[in-house]
N, C-alpha and C positions, 0 to 999 in steps of 0.2 A: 504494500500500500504506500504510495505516493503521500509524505507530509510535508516535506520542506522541501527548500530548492538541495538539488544538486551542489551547489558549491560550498564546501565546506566553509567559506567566510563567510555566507551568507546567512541568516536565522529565517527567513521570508516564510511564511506557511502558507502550503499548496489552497488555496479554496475553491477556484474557478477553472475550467479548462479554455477560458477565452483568454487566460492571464496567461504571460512565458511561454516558453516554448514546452514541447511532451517530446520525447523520446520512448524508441519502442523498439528494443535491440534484442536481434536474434542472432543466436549460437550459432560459430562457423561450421559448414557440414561437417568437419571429420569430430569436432565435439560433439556433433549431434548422433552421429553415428557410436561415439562411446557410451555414450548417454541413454542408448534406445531402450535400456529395462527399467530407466525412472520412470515415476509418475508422472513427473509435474515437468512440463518442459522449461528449458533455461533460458525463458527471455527475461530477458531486464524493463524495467520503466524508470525514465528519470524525468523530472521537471526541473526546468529551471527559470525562474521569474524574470519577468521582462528586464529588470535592470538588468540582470545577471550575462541573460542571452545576448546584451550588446556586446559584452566584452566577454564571454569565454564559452567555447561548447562542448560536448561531450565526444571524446576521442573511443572507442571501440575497439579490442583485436579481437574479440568473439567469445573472449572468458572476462575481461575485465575493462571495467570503464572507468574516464581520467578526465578531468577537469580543465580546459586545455585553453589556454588566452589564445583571441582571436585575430587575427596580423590584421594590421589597419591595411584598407586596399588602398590605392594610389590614389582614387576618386575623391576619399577624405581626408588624406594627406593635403593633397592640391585643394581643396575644398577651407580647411586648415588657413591653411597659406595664405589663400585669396582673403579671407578675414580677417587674420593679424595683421595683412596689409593694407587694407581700409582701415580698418581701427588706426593703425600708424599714422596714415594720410591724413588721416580727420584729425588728430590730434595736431600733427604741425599746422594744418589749417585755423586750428581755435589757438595755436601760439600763436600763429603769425595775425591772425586778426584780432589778436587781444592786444600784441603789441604796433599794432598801427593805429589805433584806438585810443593806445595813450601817448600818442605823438600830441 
């Protein structure tokens, strides 16, 4: 049963399935095939709450799941970028017209 998120720094408790993301991870065939006189099969579920999902997702080899920070893509790097350098702009613009102002 699904209660909290996935990432262990997190506390967030699972309530809604519109909230973070779900995971639903199934066993690599040669585990499944060691596996075939259990009962219960070895899938996994994880949740991890919308904060969480921004910045890190769940890595899978087919027996064990890992917590795994997510690489910023190039989009929001440049995305980044272009806003510290407005922000930059607009600030020498309110120096430069604060100080022609008090001329």
């Amino acid at each position: 049963m699904l209660s909290k998120c996935a990432n262990p720094e997190c506390c967030e408790q699972f309530l809604y399935l519109h909230q973070g993301k779900l995971f639903h991870l199934s066993p690599t065939p040669d585990l499944q095939l060691l596996n075939e006189d259990a009962c219960s099969p070895l899938y996994e579920r994880f949740w991890l709450c919308a904060k969480c999902a921004e910045k890190v997702t769940i890595s899978w080899d087919g027996r064990q799941a890992t917590v795994v920070k997510l690489l910023r893509s190039d989009k929001s790097a440049d995305a980044d970028a272009q806003r510290e350098s407005i922000v930059k702009c607009n600030r020498r613009r309110r120096a430069a017209s604060a100080s022609h102002r008090g001329r």
